[in-house]
MARPA-104555 format. One record per residue: x, y, z of N, C-alpha, C in turn. Coordinates in steps of 0.2 Angstrom, whole numbers, plus 5000, padded with zeros to 4 digits. Each point is the difference from the previous one (the first is absolute). Example, Ala and Ser with C-alpha at 12.3 -4.5 7.8 and 13.67 -1.06 7.14 Angstrom:
<atoms>
ATOM    nu    nv    nw   cau   cav   caw    cu    cv    cw
ATOM  5066  4972  5039  4996  5006  5000  5004  5006  5000
ATOM  4998  5005  4996  5004  5006  5001  4996  5005  5003
</atoms>
This chain:
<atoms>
ATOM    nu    nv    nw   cau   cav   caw    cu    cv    cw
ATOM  4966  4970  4987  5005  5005  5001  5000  5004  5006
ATOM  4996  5001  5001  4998  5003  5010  5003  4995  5003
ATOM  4998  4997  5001  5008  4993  5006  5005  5002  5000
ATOM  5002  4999  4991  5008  5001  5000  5002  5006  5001
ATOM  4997  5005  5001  5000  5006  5001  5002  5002  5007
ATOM  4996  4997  5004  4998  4999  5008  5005  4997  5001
ATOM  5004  4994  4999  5005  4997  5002  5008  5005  4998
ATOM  4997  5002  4995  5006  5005  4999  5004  5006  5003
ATOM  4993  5003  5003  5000  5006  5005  5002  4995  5007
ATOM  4997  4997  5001  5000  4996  5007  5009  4999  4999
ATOM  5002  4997  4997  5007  4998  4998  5006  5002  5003
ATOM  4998  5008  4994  5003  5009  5001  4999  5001  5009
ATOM  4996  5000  5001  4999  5002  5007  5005  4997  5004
ATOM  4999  4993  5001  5005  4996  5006  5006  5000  4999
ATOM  5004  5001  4993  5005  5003  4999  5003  5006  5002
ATOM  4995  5004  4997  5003  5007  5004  4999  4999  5007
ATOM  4998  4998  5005  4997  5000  5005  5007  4996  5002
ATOM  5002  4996  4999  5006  4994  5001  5007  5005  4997
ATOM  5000  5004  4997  5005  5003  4997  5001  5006  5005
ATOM  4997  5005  5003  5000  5003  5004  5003  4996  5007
ATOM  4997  4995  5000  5002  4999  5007  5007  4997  4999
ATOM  5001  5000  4997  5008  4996  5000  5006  5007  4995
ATOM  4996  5005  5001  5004  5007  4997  5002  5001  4995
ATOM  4999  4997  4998  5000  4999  4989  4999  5008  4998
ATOM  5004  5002  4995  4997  5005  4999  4995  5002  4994
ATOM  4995  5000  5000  4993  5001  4998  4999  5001  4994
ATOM  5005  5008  4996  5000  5001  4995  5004  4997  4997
ATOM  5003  4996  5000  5006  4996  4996  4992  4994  4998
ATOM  4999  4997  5005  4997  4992  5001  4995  5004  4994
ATOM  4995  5005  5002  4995  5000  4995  5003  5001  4992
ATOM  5004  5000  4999  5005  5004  4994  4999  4995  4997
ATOM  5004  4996  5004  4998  4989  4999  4995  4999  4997
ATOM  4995  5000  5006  4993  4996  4998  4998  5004  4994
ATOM  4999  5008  4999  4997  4997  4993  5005  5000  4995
ATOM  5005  4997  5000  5002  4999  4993  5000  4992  4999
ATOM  5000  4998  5005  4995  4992  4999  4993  4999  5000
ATOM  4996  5006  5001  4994  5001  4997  4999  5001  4993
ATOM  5004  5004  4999  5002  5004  4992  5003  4992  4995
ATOM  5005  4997  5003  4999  4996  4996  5000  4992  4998
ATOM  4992  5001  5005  4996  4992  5000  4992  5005  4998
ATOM  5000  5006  4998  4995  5003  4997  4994  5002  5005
ATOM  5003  5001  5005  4994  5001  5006  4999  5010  5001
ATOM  5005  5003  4998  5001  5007  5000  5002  5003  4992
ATOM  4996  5004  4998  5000  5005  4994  5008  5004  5001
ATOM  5004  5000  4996  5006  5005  4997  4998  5007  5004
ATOM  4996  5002  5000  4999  5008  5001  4999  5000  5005
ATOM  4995  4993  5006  5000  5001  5007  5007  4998  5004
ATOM  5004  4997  4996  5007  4996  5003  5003  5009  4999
ATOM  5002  5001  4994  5005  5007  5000  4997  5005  5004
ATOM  4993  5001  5004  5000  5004  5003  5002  4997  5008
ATOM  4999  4992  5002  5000  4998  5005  5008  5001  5002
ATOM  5005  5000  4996  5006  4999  5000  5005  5007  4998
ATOM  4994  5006  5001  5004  5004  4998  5005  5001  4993
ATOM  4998  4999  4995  5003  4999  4995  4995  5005  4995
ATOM  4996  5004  5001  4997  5005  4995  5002  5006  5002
</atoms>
C-alpha cells in the first residue's frame, strides 16, 4: 500500500506542477481530482466535501 501511495502523491504532484505551468486554474482542477479520487475509493466523503468546499 506505501508504493501505491507514493506513486499517488508523486502523480498529484507532476500534475499540479504541469497544471500551473500551462495556467489551469488550480481550484477548479483540484475539485476534479478528487472527485475522481472519491469515486475510485481513494478519498473518504467527508475529506472530499471538505476538499471541494461543499461543508
Amino acid at each position: 500500500m506505501i508504493e501505491c501511495e507514493e506513486k499517488l502523491i508523486n502523480a498529484a504532484q507532476e500534475i499540479i506542477f504541469t497544471a500551473r505551468l500551462r495556467g489551469n486554474d488550480l481550484a477548479q482542477f483540484g475539485r476534479e481530482v478528487a472527485e475522481i479520487l472519491l469515486n475510485h475509493g481513494l478519498l473518504e466523503k467527508e475529506a472530499y466535501e471538505v476538499l471541494t468546499g461543499r461543508v
